[in-house]
Backbone as CSV, one residue per row, in Angstrom:
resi,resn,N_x,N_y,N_z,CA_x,CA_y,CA_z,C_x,C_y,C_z
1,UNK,-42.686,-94.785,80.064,-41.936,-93.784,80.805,-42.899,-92.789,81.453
2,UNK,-42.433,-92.216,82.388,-43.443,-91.217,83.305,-43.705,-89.737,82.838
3,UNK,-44.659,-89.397,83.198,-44.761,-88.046,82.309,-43.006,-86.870,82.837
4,UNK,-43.095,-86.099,82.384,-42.108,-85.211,82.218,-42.137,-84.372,83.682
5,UNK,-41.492,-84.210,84.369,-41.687,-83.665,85.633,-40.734,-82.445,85.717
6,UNK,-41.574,-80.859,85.687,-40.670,-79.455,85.647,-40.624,-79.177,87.246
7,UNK,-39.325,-78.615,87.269,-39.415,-77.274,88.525,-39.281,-76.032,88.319
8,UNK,-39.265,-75.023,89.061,-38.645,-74.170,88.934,-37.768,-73.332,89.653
9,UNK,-36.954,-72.763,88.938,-36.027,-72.501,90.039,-36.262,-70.549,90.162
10,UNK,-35.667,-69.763,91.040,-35.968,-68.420,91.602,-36.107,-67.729,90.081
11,UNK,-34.545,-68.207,89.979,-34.234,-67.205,88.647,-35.210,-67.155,87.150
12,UNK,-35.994,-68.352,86.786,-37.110,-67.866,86.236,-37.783,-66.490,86.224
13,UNK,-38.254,-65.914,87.420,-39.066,-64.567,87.900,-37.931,-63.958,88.739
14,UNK,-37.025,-63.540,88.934,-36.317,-63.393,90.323,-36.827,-61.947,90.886
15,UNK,-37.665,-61.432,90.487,-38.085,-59.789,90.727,-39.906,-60.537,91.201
16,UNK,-39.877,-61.206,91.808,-41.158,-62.123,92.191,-40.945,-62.071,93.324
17,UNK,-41.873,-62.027,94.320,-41.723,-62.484,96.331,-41.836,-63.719,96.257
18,UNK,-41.115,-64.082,97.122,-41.230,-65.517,97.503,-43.290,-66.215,97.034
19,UNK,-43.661,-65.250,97.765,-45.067,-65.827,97.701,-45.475,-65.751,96.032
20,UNK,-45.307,-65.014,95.619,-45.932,-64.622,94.242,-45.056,-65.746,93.171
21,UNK,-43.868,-66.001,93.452,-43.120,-66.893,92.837,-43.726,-68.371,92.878
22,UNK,-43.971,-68.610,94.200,-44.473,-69.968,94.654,-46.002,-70.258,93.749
23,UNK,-46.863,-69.197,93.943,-47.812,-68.961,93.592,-47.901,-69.051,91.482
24,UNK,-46.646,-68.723,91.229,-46.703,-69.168,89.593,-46.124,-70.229,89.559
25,UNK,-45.182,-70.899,90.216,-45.071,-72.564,90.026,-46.475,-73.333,90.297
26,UNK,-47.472,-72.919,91.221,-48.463,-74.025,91.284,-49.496,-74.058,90.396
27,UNK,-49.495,-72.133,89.570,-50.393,-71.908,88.468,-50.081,-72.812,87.413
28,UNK,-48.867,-73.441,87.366,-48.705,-74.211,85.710,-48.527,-75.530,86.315
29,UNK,-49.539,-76.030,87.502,-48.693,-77.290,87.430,-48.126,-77.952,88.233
30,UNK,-46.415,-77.302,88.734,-45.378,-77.857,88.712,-44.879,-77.531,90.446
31,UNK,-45.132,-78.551,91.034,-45.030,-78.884,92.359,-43.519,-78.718,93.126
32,UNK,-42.263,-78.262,92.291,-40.959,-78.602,92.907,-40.485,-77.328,92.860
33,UNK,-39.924,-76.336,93.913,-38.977,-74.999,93.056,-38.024,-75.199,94.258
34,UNK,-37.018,-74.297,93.070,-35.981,-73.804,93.973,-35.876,-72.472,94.261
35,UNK,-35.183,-72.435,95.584,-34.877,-70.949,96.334,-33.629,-70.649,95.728
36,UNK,-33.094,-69.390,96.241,-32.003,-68.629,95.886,-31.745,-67.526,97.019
37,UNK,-29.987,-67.992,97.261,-29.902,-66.693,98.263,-28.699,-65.661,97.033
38,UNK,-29.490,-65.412,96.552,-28.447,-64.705,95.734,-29.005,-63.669,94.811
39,UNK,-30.692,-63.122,95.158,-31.159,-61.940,94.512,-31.467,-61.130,95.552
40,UNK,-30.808,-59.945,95.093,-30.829,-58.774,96.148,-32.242,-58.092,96.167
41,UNK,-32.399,-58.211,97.707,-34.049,-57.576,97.808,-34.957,-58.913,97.965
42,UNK,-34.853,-60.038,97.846,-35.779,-61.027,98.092,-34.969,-62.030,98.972
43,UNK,-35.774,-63.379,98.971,-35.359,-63.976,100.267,-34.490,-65.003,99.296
44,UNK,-33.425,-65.222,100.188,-32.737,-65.398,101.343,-32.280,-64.072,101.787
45,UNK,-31.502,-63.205,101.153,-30.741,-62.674,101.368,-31.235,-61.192,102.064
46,UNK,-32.675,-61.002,101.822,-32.964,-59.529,102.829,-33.742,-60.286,104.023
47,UNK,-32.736,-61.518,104.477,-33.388,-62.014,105.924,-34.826,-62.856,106.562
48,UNK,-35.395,-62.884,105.199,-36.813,-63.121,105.335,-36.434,-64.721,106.196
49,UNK,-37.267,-64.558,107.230,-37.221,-66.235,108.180,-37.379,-67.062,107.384
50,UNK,-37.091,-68.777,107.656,-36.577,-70.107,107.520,-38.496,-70.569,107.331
51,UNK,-38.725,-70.270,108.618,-40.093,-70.636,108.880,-41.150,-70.201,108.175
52,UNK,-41.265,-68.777,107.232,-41.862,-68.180,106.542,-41.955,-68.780,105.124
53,UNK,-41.017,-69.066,104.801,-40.376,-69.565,103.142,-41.628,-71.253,103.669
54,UNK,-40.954,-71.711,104.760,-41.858,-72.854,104.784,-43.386,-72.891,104.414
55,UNK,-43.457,-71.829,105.487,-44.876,-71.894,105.263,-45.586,-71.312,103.772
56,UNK,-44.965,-70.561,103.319,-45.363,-70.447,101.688,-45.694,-71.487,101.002
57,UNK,-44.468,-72.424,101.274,-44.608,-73.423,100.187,-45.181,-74.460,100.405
58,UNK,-45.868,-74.560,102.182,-46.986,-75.451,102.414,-48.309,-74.702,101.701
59,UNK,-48.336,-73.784,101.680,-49.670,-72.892,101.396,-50.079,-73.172,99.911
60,UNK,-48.906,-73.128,99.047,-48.402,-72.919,97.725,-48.740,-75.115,97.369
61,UNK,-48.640,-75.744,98.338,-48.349,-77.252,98.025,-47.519,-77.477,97.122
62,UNK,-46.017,-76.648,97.467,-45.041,-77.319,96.762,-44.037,-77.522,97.940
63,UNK,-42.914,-78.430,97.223,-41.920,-78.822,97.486,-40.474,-77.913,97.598
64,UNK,-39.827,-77.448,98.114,-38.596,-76.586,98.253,-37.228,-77.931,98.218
65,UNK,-36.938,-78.167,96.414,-35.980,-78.897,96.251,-34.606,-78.824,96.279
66,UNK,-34.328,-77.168,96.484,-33.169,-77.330,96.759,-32.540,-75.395,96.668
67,UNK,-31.939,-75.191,97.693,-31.094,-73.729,97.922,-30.497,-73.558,97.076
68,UNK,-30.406,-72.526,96.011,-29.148,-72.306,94.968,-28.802,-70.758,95.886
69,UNK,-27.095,-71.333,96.266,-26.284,-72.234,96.394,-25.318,-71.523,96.738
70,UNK,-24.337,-72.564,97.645,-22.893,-72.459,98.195,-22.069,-72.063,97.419
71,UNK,-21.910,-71.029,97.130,-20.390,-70.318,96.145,-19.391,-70.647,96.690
72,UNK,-18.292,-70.982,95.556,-16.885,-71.406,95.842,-17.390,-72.719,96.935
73,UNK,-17.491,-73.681,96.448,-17.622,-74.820,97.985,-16.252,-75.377,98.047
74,UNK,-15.120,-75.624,96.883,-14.482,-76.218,96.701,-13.286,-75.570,96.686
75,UNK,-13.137,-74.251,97.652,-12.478,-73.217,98.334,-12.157,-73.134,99.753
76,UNK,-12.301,-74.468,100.269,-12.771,-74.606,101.859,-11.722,-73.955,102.738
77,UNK,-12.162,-73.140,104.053,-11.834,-72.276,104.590,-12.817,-71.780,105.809
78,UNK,-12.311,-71.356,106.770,-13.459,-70.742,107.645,-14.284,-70.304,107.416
79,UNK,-14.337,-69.445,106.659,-15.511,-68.677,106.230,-16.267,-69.051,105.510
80,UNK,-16.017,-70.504,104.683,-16.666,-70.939,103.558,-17.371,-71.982,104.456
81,UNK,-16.900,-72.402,106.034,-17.889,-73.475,106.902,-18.595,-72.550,107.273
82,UNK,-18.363,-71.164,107.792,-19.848,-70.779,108.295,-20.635,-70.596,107.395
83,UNK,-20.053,-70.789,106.164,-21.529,-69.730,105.371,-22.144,-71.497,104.592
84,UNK,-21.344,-72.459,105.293,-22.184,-73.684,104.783,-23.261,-74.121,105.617
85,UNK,-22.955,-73.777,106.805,-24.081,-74.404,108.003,-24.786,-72.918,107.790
86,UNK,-24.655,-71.668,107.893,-25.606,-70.429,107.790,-26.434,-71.453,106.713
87,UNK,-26.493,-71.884,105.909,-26.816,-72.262,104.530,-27.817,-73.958,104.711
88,UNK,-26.675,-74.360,105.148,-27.352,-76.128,105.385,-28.278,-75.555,106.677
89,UNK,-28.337,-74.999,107.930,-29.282,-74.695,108.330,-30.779,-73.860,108.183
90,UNK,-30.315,-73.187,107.162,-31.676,-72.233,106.310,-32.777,-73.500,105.808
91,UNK,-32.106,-74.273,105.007,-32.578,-75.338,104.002,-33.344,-76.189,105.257
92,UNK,-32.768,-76.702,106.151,-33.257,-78.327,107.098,-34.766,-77.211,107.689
93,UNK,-34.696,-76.041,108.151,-35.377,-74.956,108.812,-36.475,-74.561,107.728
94,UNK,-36.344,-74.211,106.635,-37.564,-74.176,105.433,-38.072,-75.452,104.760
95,UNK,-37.512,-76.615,105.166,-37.986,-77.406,104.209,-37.275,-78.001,103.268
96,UNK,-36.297,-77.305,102.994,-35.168,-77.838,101.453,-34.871,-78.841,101.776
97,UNK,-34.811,-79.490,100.407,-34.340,-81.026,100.627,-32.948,-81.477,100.174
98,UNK,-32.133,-80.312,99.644,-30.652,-80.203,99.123,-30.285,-78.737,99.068
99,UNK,-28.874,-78.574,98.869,-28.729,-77.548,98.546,-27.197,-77.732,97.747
100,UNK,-27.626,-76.484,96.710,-26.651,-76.621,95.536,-25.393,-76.428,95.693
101,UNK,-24.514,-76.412,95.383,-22.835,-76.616,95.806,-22.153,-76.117,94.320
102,UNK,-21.344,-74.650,94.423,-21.358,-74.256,93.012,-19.666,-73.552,93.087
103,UNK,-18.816,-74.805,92.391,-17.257,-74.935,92.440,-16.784,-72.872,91.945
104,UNK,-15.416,-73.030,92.481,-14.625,-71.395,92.058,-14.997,-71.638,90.613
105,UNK,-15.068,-70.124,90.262,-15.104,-70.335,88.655,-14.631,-68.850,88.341
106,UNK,-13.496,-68.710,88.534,-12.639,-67.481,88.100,-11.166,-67.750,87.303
107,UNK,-10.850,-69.319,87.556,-9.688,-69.636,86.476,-8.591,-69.988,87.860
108,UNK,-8.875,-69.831,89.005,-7.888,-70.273,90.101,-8.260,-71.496,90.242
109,UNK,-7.196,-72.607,90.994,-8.100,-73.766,91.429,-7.958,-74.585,90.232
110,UNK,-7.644,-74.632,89.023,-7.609,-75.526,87.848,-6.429,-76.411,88.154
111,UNK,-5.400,-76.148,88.421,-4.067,-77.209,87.925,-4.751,-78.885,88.503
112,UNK,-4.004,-79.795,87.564,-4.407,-80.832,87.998,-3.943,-81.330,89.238
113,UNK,-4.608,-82.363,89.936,-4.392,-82.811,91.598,-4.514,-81.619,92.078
114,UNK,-4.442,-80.131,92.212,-5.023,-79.638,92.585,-6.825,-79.608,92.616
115,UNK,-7.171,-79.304,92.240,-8.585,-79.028,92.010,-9.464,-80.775,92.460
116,UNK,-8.418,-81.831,91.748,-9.083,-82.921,92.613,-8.794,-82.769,94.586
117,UNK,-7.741,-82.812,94.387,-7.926,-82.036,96.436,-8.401,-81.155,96.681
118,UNK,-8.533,-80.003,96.698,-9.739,-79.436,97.232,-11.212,-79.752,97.113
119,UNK,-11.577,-80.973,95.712,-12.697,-80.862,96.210,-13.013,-82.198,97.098
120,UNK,-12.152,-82.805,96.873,-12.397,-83.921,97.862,-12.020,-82.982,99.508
121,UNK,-11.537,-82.319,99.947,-11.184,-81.715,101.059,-12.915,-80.713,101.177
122,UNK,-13.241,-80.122,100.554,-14.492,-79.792,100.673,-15.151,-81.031,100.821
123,UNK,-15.952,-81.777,99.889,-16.483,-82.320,100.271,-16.775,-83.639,101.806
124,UNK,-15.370,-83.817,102.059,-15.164,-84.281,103.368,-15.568,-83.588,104.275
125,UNK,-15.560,-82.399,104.509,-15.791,-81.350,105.473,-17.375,-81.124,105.503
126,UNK,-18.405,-80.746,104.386,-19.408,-80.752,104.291,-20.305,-81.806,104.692
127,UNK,-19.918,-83.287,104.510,-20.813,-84.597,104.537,-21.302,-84.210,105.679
128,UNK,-20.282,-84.317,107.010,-21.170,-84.186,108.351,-22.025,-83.407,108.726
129,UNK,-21.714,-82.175,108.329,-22.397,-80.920,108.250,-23.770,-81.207,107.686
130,UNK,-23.903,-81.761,106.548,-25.172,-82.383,105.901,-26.081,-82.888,106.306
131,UNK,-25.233,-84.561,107.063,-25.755,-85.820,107.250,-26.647,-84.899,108.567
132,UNK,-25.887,-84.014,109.567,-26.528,-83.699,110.557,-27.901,-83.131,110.431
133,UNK,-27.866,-82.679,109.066,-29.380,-81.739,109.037,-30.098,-82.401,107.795
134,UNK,-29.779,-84.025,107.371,-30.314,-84.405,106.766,-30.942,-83.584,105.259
135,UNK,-29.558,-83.259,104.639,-29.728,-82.421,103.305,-28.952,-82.572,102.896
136,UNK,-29.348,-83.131,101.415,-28.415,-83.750,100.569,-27.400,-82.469,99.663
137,UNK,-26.378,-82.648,99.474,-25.097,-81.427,99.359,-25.500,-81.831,96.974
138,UNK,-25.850,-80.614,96.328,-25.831,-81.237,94.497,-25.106,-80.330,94.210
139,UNK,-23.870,-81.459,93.846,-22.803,-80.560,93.380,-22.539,-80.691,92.105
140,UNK,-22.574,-79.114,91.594,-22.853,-78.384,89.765,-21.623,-78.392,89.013
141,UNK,-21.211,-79.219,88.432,-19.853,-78.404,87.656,-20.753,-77.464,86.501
142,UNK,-19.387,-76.425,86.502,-19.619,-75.351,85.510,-18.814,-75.374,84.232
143,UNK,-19.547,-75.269,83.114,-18.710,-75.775,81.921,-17.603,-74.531,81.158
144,UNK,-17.751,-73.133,81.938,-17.131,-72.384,81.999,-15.843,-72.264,81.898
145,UNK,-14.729,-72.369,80.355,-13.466,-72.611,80.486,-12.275,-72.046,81.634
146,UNK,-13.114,-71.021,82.485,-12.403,-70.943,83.825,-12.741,-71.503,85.264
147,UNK,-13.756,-72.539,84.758,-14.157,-73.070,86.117,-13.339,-73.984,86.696
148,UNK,-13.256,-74.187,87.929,-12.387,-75.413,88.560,-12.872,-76.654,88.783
149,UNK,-14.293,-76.880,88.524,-14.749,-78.183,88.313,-15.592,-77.929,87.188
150,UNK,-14.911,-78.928,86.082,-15.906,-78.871,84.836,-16.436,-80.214,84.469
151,UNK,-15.779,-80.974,85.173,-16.398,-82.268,84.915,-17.507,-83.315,85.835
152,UNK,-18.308,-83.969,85.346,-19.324,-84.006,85.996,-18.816,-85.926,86.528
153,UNK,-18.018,-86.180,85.659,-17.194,-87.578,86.269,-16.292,-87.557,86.876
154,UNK,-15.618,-86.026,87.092,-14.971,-86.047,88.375,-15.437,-85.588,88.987
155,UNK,-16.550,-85.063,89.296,-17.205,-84.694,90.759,-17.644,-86.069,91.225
156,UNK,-17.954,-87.256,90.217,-18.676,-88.626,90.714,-17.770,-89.167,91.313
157,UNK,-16.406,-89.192,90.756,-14.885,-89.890,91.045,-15.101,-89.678,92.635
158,UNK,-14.822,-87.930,92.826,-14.583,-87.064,94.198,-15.855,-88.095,94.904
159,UNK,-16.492,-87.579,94.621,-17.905,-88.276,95.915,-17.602,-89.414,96.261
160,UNK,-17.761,-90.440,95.095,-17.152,-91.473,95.396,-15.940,-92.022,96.454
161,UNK,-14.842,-90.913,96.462,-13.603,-91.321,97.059,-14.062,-90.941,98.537
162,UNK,-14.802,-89.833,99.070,-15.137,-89.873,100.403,-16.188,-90.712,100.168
163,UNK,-16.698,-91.377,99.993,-17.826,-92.153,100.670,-19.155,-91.621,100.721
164,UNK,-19.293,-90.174,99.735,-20.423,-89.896,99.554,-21.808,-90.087,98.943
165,UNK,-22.040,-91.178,98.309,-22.672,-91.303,97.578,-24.175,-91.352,98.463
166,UNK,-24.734,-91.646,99.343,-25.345,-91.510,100.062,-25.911,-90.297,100.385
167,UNK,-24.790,-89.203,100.692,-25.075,-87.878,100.335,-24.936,-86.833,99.954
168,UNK,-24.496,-86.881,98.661,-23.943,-86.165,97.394,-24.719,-86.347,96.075
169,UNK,-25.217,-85.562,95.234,-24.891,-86.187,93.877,-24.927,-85.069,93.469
170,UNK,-25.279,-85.188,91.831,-24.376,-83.634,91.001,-26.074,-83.269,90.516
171,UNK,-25.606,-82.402,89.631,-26.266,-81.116,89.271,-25.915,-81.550,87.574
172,UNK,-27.059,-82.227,86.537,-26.683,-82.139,85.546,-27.393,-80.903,84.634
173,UNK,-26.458,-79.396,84.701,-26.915,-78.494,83.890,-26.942,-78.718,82.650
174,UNK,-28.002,-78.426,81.455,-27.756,-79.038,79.732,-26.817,-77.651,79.585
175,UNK,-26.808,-76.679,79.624,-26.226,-75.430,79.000,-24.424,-76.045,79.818
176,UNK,-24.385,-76.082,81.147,-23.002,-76.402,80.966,-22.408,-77.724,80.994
177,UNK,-23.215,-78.807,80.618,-23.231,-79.960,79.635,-23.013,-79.616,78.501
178,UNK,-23.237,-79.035,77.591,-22.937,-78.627,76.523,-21.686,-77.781,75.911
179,UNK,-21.248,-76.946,77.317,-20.248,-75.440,77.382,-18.975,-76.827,77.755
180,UNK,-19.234,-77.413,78.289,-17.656,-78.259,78.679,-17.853,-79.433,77.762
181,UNK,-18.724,-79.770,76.503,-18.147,-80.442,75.600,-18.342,-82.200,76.680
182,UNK,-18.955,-82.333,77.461,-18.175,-83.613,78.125,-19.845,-84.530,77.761
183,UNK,-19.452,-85.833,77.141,-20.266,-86.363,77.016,-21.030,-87.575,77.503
184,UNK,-20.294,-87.835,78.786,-20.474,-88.976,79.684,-21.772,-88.041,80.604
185,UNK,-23.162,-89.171,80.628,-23.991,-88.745,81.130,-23.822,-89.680,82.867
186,UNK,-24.454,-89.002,83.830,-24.035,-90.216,85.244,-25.851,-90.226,85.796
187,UNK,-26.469,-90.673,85.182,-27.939,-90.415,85.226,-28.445,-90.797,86.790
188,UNK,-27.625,-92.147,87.067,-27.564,-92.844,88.317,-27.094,-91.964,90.060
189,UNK,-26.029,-90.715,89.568,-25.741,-90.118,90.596,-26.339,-89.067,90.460
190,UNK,-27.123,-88.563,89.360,-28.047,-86.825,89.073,-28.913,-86.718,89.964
191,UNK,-29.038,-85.585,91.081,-30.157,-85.403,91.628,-30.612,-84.273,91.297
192,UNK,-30.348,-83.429,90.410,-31.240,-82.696,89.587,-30.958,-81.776,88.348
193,UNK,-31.377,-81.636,87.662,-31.440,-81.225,86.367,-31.692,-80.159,85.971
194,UNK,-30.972,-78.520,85.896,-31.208,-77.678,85.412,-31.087,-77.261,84.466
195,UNK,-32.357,-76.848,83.244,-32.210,-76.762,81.587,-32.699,-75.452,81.529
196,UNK,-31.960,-74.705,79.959,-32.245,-73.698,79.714,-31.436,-73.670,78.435
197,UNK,-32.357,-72.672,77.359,-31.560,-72.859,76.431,-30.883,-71.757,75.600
198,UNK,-30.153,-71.939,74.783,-29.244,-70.368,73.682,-29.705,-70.753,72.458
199,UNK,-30.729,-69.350,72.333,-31.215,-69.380,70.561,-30.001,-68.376,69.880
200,UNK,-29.170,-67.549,70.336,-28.296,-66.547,69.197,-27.632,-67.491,68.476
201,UNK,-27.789,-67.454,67.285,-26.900,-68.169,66.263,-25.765,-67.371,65.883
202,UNK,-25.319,-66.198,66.648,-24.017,-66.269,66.522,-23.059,-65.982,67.922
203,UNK,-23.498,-66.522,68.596,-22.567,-66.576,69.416,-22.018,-67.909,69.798
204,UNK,-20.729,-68.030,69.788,-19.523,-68.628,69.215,-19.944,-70.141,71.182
205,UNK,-19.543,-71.526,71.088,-19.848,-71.545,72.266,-18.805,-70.833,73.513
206,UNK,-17.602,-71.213,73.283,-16.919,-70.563,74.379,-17.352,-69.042,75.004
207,UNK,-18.342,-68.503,73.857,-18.829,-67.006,74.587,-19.901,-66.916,75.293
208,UNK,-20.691,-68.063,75.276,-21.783,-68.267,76.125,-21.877,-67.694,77.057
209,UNK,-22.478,-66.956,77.712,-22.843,-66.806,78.834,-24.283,-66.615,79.794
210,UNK,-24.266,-66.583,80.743,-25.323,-67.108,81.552,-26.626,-65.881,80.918
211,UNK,-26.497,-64.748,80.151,-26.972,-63.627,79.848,-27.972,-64.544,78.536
212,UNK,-27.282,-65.204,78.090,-27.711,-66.100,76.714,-28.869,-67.144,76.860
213,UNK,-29.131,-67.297,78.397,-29.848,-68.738,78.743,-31.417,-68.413,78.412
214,UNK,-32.126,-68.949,77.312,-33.078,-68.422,77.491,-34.189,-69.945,78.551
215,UNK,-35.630,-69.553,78.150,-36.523,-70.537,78.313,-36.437,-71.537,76.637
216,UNK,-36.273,-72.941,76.915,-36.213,-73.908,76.039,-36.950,-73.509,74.980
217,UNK,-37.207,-73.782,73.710,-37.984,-73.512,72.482,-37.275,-74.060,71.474
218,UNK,-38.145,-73.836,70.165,-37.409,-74.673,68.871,-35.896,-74.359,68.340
219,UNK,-35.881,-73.473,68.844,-34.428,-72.293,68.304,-33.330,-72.845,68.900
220,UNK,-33.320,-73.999,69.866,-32.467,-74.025,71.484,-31.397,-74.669,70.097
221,UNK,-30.068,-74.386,71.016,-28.921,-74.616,70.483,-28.161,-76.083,70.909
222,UNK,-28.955,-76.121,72.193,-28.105,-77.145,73.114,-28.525,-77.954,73.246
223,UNK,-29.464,-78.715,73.046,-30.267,-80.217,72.499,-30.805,-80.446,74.029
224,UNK,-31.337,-79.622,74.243,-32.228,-80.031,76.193,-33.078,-80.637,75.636
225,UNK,-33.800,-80.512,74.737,-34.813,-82.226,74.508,-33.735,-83.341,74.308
226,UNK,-32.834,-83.503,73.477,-31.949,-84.963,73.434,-31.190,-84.943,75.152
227,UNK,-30.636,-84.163,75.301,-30.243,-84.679,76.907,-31.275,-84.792,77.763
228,UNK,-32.532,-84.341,77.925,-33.666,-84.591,78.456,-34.400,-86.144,78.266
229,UNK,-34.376,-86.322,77.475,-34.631,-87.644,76.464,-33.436,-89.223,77.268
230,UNK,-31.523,-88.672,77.275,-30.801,-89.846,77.250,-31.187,-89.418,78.856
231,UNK,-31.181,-88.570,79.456,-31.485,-88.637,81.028,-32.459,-89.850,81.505
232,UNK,-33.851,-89.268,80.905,-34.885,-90.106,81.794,-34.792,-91.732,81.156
233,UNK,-34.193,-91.695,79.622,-34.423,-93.360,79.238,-33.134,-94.062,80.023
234,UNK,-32.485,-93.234,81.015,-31.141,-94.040,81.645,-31.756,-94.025,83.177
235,UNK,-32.216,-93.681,83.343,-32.982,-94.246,84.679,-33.279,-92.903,85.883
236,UNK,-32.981,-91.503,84.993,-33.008,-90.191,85.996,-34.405,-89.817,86.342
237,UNK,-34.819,-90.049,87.765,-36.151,-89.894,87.792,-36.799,-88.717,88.359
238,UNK,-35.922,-87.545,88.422,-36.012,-86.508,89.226,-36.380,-85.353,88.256
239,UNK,-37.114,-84.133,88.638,-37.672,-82.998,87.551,-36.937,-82.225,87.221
240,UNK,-37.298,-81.587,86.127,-36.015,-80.533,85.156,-36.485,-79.053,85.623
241,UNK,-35.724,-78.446,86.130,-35.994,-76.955,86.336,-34.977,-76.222,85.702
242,UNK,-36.323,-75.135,85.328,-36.033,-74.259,84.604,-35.191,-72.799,85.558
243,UNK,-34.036,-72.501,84.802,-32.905,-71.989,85.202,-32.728,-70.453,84.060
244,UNK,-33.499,-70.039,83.455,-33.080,-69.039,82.651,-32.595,-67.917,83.358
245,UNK,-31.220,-67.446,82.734,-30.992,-66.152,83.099,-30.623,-64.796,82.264
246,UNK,-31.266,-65.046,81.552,-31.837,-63.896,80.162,-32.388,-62.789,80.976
247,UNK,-31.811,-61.706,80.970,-32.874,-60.333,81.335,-33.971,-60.502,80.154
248,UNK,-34.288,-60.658,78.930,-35.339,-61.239,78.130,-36.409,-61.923,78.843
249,UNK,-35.959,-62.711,79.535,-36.679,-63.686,80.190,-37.445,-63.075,81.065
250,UNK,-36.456,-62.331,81.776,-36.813,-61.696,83.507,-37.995,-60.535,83.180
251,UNK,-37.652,-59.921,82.290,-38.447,-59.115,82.115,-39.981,-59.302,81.189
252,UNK,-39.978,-60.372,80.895,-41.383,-61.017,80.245,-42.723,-60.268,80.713
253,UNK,-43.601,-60.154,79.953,-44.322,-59.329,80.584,-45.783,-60.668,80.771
254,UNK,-45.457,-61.685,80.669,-46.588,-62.698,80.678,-45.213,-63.922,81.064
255,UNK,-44.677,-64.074,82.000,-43.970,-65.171,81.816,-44.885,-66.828,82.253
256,UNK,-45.556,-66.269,82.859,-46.880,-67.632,82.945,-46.615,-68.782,81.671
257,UNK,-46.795,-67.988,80.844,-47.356,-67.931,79.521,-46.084,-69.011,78.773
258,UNK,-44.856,-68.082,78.977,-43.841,-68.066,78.706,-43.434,-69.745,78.620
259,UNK,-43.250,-69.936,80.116,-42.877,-71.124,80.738,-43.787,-72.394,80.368
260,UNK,-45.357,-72.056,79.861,-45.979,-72.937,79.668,-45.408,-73.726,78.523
261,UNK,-45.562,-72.010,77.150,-44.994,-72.958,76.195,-43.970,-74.013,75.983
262,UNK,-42.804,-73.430,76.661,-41.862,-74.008,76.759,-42.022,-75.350,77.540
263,UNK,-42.638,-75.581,78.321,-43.286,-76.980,79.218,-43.784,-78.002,77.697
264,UNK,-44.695,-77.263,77.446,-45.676,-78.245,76.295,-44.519,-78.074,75.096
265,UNK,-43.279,-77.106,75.185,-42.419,-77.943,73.283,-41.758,-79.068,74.225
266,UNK,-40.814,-78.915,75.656,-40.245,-80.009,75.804,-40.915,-81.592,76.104
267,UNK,-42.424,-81.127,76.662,-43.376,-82.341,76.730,-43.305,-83.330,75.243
268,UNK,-43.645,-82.291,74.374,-43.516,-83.260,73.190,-42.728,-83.778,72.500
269,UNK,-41.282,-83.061,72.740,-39.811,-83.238,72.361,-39.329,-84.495,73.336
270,UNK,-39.221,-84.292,74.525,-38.847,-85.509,75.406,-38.982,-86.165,75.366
């Protein structure tokens, strides 16, 4: 089997510049990160150019795997197409090679056949939008008992039924792999893998929350070495990025450091 392949994604450092961020993914290594338009004060969202982000991450010799991400995608509506092409055009313009697709998750949108139509109605709407800028759409279910897509075999079902498979696949998170209980892995449609883990031993799972995610270690609650492990021996050949969103985390005062360890327990765990 091939060695273990990390990314990283914004939220690791999110109080990092683009450059300085890029610049600690290549210090440990790890050739793949993801962007984020969703921290206030850094890029995407205080405007920083398409062309700039590029050129970082030529400078940096990494890869820009993928935009986190299209809120509500599976809400489709005018406003939810412009802010997909604002979005699918950022990504084709920097370099991204996907961008993340991240279902309502407020408790609307659940009833059944509902929630399967809209996301097949999203996702119909998006393909072209995609195919045009050649960027593949990874769509996340959230294991969040109010999310509207929690399952990661019906997002395969959905893709499947438009004809996406070509350019779609999902987002296998271990933390909300674990939060929705669902144990069917789709290793074959995963195009990428975001892990992070919960050491509090008392918090209950339904209370999980994204505040809880730390960086992987012996303490982890959620078995990201065993789902790390049935991933790659089923044929997933794509890298695991790290997704913590622990203010613990954020505020590390050596996270270099941090991330390494955590690299070398899952190296040897995997």
């Amino acid at each position: 089997m091939t060695t273990l392949s990390f990314a990283l994604n914004h939220m690791t450092a999110p109080a990092l510049s683009p450059d300085a961020f890029f610049g600690l993914a290549a210090s440990l290594g790890i050739e793949a990160v993801e962007i984020r338009n969703d921290l206030d004060g850094n890029a995407i969202i205080d405007g920083t150019p398409p062309s700039e982000i590029k050129a970082l991450a030529e400078k940096h010799g990494l890869t820009i795997i993928s935009i986190n991400a299209l809120q509500r995608f599976n809400e489709w509506n005018e406003a939810r197409a412009r802010e997909a092409q604002e979005l699918i055009t950022y990504a084709r313009d920097c370099g991204a090679k996907a961008l993340v697709l991240v279902p309502v998750n407020d408790g609307s949108g659940q009833a059944d056949g509902e929630r399967q139509e809209n996301l097949r109605q999203a996702l119909t709407a998006l393909k072209p939008m995609l195919e045009d800028a050649g960027i593949t759409g990874l769509v996340e279910p959230l294991g969040f008992e109010i999310c509207s897509l929690r399952s990661k075999t019906e997002a395969v079902e959905a893709i499947r039924a438009v004809s996406g498979e070509n350019r779609f696949k999902i987002v296998h998170d271990t933390f909300h792999h674990y939060l929705a209980g669902e144990e069917k892995f789709h290793p074959e449609m995963t195009g990428l893998v975001h892990i992070s883990g919960v050491a509090d031993p008392d918090v209950t799972v339904n209370a999980m929350r994204d505040p809880h995610r730390i960086l992987v270690d012996s303490t982890d609650r959620l078995d990201n070495a065993g789902q790390i492990r049935k991933l790659r021996e089923n044929g997933y050949p794509g890298p695991f990025s790290f997704e913590p969103f622990s203010p613990d985390v954020h505020q590390s005062t050596d996270i270099q450091t941090a991330i390494r360890e955590s690299m070398n327990f899952l190296a040897a765990k995997a």
